[in-house]
N, CA, C and O atoms as a DFTB+ gen file, in Angstrom:
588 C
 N C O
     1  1     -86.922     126.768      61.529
     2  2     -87.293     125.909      62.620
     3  2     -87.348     124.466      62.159
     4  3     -88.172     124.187      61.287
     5  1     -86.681     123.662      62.573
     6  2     -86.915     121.904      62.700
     7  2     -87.234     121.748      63.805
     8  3     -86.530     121.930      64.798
     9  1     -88.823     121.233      63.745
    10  2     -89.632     120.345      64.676
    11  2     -89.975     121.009      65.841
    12  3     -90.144     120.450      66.925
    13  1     -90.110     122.563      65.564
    14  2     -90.512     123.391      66.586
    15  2     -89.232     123.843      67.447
    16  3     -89.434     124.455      68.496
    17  1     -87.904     123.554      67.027
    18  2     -86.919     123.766      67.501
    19  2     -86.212     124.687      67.036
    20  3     -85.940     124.215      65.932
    21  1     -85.581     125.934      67.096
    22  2     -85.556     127.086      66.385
    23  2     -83.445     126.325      66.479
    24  3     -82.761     125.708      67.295
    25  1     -83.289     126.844      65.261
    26  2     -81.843     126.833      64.902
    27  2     -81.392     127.717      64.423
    28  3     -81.934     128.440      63.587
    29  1     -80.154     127.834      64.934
    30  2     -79.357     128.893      64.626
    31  2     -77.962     128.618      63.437
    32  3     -76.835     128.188      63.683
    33  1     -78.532     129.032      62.180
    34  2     -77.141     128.235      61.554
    35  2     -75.834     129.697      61.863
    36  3     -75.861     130.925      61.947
    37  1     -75.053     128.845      61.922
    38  2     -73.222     129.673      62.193
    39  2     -72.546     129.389      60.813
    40  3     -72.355     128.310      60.253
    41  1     -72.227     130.701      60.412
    42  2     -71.311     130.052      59.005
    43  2     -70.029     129.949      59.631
    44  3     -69.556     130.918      60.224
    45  1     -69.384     128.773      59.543
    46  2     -67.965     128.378      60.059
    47  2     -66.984     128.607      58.436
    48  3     -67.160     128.136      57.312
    49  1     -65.839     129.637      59.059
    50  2     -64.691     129.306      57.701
    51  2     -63.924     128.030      57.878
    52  3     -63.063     127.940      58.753
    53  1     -64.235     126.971      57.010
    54  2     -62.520     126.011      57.057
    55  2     -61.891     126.697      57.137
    56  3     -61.890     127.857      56.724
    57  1     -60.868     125.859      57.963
    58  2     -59.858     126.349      57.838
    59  2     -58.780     125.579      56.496
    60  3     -58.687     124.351      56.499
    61  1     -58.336     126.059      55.862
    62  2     -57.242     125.380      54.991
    63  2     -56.258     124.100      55.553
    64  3     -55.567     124.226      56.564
    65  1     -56.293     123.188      54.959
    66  2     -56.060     122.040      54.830
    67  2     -53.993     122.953      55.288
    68  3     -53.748     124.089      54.880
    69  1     -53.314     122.433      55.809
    70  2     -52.277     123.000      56.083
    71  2     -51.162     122.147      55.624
    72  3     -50.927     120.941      55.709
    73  1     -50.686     122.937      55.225
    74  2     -49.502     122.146      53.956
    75  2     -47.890     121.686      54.499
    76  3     -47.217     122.360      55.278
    77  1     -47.620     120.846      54.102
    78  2     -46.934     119.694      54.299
    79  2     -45.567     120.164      53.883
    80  3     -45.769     121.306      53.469
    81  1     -44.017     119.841      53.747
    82  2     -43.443     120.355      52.653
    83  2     -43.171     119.178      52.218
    84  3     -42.006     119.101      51.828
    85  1     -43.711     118.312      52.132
    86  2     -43.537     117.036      51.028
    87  2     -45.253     116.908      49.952
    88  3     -45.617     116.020      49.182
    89  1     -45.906     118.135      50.347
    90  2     -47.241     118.303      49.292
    91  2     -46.350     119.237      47.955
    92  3     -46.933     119.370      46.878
    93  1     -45.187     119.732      48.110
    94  2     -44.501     120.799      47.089
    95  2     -43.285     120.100      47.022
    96  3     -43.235     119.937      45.803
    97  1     -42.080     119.472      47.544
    98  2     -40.986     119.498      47.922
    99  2     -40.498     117.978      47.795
   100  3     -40.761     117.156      48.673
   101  1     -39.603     117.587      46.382
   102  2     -38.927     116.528      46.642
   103  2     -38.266     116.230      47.983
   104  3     -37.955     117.081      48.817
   105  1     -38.112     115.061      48.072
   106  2     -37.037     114.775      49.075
   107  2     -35.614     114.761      48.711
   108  3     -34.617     114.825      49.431
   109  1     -35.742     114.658      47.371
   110  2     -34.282     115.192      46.928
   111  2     -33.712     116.436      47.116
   112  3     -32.548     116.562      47.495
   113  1     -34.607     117.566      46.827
   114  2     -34.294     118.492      46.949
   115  2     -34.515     119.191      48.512
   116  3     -33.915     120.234      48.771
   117  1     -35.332     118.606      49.440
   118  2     -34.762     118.932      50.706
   119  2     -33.504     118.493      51.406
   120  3     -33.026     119.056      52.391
   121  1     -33.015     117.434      50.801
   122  2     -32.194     116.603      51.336
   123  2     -30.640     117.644      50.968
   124  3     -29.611     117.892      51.597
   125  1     -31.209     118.042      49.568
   126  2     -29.912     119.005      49.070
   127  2     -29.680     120.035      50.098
   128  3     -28.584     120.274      50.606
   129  1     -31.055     120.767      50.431
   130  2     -31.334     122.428      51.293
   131  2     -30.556     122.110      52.415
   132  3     -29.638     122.817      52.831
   133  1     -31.101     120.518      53.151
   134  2     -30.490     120.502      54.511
   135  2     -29.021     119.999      54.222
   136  3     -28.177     119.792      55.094
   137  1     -28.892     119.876      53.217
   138  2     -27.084     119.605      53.363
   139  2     -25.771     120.867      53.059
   140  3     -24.541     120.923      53.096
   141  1     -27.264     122.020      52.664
   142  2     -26.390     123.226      52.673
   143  2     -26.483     124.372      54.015
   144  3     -25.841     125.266      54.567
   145  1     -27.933     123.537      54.085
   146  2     -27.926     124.213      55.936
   147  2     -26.647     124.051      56.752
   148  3     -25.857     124.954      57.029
   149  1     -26.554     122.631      57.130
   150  2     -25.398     122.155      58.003
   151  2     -24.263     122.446      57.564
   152  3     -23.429     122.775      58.407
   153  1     -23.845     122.422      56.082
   154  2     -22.648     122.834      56.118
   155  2     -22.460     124.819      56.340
   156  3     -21.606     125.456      56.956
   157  1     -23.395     125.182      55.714
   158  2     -23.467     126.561      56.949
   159  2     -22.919     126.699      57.972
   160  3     -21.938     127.421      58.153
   161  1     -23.679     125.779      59.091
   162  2     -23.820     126.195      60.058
   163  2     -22.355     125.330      60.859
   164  3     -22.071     125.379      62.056
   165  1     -21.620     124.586      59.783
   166  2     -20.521     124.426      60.230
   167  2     -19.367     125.358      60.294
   168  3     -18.446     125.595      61.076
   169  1     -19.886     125.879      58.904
   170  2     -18.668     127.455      58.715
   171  2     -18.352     128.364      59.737
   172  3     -17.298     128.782      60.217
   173  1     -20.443     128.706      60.097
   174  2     -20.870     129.808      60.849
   175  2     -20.078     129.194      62.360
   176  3     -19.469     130.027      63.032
   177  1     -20.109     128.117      62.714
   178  2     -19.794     127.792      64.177
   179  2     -17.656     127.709      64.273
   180  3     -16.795     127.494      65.126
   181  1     -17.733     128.022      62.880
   182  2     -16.377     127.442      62.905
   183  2     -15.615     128.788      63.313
   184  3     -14.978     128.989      64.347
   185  1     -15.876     129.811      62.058
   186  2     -16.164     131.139      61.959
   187  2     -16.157     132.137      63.604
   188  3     -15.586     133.197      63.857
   189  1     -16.838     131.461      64.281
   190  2     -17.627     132.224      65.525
   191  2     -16.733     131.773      66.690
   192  3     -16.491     132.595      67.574
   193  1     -16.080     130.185      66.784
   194  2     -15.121     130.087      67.573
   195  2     -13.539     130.652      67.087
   196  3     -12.594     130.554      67.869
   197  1     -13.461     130.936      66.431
   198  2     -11.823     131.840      66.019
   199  2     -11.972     133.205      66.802
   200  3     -10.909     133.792      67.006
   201  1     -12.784     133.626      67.134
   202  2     -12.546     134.972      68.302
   203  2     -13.579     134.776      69.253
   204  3     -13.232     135.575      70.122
   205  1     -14.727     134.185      69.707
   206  2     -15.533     133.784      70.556
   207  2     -15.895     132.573      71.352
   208  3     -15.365     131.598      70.818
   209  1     -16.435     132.307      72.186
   210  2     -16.398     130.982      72.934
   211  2     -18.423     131.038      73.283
   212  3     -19.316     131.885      73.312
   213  1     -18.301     129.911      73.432
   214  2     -19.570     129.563      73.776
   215  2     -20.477     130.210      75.022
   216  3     -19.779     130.470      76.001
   217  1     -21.612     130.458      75.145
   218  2     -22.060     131.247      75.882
   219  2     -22.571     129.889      77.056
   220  3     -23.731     129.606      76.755
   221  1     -22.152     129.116      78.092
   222  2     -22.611     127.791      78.458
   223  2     -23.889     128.182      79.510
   224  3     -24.395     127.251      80.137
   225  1     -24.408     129.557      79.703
   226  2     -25.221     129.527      80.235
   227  2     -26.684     130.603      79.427
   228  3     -27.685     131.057      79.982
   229  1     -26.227     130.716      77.908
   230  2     -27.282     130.698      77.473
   231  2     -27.341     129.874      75.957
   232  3     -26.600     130.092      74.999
   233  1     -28.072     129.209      76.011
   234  2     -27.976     128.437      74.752
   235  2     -27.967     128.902      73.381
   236  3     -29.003     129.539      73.186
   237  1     -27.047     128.842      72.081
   238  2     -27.024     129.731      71.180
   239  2     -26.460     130.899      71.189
   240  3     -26.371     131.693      70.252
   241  1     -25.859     131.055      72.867
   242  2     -24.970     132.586      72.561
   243  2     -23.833     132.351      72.337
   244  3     -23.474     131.225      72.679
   245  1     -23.125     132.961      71.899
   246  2     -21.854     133.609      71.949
   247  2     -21.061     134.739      72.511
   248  3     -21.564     135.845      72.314
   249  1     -19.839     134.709      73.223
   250  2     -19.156     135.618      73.630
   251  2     -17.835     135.906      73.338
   252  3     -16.921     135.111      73.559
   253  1     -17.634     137.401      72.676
   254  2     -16.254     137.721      71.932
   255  2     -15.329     137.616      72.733
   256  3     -15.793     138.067      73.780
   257  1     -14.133     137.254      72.940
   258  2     -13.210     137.157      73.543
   259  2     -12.548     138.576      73.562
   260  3     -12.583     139.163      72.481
   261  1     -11.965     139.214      74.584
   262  2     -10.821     140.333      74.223
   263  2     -10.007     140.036      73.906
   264  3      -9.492     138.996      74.317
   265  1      -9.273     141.087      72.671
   266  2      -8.018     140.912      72.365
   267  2      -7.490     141.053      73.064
   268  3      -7.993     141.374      74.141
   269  1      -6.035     140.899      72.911
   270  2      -4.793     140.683      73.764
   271  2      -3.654     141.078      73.058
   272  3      -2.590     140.458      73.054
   273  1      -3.922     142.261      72.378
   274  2      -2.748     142.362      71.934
   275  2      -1.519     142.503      72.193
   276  3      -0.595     141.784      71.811
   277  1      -1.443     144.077      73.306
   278  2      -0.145     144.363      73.766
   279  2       0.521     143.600      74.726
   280  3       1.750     143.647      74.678
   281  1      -0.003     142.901      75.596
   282  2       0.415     141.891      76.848
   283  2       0.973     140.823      76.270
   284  3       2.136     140.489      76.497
   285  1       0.034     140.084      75.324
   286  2       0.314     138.788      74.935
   287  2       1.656     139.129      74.820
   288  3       2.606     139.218      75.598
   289  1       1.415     139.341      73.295
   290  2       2.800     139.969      72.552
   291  2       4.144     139.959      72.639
   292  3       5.052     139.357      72.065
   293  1       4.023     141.100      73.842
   294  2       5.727     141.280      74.612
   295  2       5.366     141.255      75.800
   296  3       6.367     141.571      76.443
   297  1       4.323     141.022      76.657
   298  2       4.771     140.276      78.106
   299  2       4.827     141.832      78.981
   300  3       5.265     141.814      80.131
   301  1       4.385     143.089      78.397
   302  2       4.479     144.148      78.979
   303  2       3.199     145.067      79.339
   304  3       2.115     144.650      78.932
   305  1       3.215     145.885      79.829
   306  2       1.887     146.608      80.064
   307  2       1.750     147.417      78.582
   308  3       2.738     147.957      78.085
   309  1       0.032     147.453      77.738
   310  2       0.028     148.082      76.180
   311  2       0.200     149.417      76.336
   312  3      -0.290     149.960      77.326
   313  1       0.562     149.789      75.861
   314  2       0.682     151.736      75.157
   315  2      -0.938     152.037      75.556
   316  3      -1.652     151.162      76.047
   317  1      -1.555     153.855      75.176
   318  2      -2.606     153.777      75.233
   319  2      -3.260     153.287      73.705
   320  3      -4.391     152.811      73.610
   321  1      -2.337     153.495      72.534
   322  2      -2.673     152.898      71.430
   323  2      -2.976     151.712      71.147
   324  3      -3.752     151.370      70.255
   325  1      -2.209     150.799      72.106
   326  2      -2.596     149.342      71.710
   327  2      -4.456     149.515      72.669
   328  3      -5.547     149.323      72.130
   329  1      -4.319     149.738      73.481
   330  2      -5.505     149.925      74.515
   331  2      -6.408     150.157      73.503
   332  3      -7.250     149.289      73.271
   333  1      -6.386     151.045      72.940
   334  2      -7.494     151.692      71.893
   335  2      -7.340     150.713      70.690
   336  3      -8.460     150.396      70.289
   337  1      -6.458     150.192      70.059
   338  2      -6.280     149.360      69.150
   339  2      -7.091     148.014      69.875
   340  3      -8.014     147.714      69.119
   341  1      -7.073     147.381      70.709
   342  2      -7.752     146.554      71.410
   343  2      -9.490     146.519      71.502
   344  3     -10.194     145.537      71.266
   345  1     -10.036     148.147      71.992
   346  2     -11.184     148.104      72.124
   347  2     -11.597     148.247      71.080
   348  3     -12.755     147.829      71.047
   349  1     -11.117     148.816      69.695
   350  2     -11.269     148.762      68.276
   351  2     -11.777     146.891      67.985
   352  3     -12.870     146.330      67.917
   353  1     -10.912     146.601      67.921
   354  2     -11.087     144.951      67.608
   355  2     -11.997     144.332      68.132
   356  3     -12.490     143.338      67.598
   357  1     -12.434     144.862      69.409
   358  2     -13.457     143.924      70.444
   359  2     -14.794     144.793      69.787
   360  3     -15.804     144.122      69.572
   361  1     -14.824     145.893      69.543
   362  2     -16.324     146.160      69.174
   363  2     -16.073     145.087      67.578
   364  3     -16.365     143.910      67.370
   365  1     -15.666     145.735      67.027
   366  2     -15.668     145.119      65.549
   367  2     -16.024     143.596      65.278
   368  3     -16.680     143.066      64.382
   369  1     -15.326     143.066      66.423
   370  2     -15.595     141.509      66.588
   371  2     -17.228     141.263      67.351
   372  3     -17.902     140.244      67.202
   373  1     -17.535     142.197      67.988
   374  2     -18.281     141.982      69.029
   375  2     -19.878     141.981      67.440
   376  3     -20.807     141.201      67.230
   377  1     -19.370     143.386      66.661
   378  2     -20.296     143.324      65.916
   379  2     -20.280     141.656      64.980
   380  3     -21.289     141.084      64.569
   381  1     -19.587     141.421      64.908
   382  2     -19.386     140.187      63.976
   383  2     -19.977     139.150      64.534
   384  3     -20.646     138.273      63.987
   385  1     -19.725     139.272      65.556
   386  2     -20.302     138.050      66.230
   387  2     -21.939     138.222      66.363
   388  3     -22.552     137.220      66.732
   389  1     -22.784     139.583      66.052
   390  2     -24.205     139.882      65.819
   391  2     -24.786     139.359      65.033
   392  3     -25.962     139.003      64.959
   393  1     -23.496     139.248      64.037
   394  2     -24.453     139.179      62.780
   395  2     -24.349     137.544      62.492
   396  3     -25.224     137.122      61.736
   397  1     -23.386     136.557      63.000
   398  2     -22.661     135.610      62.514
   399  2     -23.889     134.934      63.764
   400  3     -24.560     133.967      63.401
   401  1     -24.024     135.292      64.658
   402  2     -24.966     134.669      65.577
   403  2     -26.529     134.526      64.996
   404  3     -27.170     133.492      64.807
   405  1     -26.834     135.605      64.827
   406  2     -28.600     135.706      63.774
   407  2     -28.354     135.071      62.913
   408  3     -29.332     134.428      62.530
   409  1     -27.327     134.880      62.275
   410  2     -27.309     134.316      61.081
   411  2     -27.346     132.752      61.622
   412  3     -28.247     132.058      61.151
   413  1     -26.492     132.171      62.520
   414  2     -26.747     130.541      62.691
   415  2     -28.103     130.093      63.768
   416  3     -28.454     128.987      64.179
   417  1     -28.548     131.186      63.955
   418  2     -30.334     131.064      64.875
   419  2     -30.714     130.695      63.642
   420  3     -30.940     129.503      63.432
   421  1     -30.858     131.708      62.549
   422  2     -31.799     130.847      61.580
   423  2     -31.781     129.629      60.749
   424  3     -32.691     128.945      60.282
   425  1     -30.151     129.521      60.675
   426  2     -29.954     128.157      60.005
   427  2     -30.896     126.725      60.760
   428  3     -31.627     125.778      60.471
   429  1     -30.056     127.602      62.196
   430  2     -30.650     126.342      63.204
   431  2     -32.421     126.091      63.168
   432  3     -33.060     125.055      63.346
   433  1     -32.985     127.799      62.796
   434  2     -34.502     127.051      62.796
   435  2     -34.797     126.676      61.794
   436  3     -35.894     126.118      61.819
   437  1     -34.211     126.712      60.604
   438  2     -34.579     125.742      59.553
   439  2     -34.323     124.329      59.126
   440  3     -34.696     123.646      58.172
   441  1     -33.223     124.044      60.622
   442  2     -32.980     122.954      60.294
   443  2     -34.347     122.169      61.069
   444  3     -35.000     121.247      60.579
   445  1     -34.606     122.936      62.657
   446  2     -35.860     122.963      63.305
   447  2     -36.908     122.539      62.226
   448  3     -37.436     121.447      62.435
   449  1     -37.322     123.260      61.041
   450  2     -38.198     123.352      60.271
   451  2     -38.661     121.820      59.635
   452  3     -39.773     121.292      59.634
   453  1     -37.419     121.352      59.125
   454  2     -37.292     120.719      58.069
   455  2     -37.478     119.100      59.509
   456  3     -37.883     118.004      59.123
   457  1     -37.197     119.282      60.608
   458  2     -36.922     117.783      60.659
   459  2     -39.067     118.033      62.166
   460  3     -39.286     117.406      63.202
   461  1     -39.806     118.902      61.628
   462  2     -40.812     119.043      61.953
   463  2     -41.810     119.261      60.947
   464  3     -42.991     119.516      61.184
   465  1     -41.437     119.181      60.139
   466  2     -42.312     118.818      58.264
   467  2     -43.066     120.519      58.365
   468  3     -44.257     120.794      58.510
   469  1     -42.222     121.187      58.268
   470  2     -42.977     122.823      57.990
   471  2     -41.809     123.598      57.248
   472  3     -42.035     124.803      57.140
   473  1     -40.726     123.204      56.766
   474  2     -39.538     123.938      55.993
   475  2     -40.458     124.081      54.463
   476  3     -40.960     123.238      53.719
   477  1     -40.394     125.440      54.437
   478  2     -40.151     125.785      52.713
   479  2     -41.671     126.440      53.281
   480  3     -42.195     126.509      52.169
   481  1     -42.302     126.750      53.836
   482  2     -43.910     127.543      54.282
   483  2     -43.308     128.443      55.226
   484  3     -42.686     128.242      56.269
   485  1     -43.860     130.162      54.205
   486  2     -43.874     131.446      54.993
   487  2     -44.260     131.490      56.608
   488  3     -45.403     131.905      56.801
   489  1     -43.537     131.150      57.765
   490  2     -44.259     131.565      58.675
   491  2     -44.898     132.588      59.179
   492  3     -45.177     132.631      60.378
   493  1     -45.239     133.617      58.265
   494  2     -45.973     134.727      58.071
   495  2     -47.733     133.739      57.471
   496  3     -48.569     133.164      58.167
   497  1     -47.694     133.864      56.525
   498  2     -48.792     133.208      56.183
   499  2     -48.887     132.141      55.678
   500  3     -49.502     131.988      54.623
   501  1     -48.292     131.155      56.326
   502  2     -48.283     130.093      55.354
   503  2     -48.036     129.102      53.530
   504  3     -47.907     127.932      53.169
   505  1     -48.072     130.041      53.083
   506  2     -48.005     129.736      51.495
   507  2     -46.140     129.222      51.831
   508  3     -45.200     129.305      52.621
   509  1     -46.712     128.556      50.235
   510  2     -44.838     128.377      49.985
   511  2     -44.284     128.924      49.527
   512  3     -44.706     129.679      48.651
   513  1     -42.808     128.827      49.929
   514  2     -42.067     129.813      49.749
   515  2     -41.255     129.027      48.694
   516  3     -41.048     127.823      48.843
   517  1     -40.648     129.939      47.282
   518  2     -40.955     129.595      46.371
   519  2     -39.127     128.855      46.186
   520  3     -38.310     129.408      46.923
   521  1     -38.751     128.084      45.575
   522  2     -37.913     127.088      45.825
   523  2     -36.616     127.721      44.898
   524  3     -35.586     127.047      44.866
   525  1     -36.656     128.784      44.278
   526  2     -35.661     129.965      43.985
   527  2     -35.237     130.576      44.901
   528  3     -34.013     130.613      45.028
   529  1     -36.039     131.234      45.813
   530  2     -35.978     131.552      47.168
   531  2     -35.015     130.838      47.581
   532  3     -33.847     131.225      47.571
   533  1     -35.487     129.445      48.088
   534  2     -34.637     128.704      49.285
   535  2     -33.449     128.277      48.509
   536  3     -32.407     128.195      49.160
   537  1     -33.396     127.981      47.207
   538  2     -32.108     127.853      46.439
   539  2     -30.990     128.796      47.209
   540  3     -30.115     128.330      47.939
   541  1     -31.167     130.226      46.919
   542  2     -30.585     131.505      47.345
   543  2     -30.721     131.422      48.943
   544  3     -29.626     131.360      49.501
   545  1     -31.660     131.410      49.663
   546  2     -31.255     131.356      50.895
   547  2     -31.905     130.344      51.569
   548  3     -33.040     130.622      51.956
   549  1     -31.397     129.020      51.859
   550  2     -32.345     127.787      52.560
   551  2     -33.054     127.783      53.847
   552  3     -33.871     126.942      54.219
   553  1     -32.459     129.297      54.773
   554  2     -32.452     128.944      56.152
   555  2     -34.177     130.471      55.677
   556  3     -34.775     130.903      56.662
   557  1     -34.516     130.853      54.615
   558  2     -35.576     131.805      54.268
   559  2     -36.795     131.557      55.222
   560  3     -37.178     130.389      55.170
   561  1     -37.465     132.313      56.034
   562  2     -38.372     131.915      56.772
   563  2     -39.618     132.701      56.377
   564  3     -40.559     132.753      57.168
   565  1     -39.668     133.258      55.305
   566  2     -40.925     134.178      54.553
   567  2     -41.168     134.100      53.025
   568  3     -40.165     134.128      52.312
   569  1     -42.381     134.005      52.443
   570  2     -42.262     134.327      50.985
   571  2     -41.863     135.595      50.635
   572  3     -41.651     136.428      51.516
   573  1     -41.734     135.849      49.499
   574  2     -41.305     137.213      49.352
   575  2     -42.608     138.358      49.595
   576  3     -42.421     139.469      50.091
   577  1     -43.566     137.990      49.270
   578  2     -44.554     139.051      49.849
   579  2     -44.761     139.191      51.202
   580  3     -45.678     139.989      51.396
   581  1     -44.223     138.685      52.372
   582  2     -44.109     138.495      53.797
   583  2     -42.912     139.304      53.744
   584  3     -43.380     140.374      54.132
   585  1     -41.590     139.542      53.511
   586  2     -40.634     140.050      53.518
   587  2     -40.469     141.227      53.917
   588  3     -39.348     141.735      53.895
């Protein structure tokens, strides 16, 4: 009691001071990460338009184009082989384009990361993520114990 006034103490946790990536992280060496980001994500976009086109009504998608084999070609109606040779190519591509797509979401959020001062911190728990890591993969969005 102070002064006949009964108090209630609350133990409050700080919270941790929340880390920066310029408290760990030259600017040299981000400057390197984001220059291997973009050129990534130039490959990845380059990569992704040789059989796909832009998705203009959802942002970040992509859509595989069908082949064309037997028509193009010779100007005739395809066999049922080319038909099947066709839907062969369109899944195969279609898968490619799964993986080639996840793959430039994350480039893109690390580039997100880096120009919002939070690149190189687990968005799992925060800690940093250790700069061997991002060597090997820059666009990494976990430490390895988050993984």
């Amino acid at each position: 009691m102070v002064r006949g006034i009964r108090v209630r103490s609350k133990s409050y946790k700080l919270k941790p001071k929340r880390l920066l990536q310029t408290d760990f992280m030259d600017k040299t060496l981000l400057e390197q990460l984001k220059q291997k980001l973009l050129e990534e994500k130039v490959l990845l976009e380059k990569d992704l338009s040789s059989f796909a086109k832009k998705d203009p009504n959802m942002k970040g998608d992509w859509d595989t184009v069908f082949p064309q084999m037997g028509e193009a070609q010779s100007g005739s109606h395809s066999s049922l082989d080319e038909s099947a040779d066709e839907v062969e190519e369109y899944e195969n591509l279609t898968a490619k384009e799964f993986t080639l797509e996840t793959r430039l979401a994350e480039v893109n959020r690390a580039l997100e990361r880096i120009n919002k001062d939070g690149f190189g911190l687990c968005q799992k728990c925060g800690k940093e993520i250790s700069k061997e890591r991002l060597y090997a993969n820059p666009a990494a969005e976990f430490d390895i114990e988050c993984s």
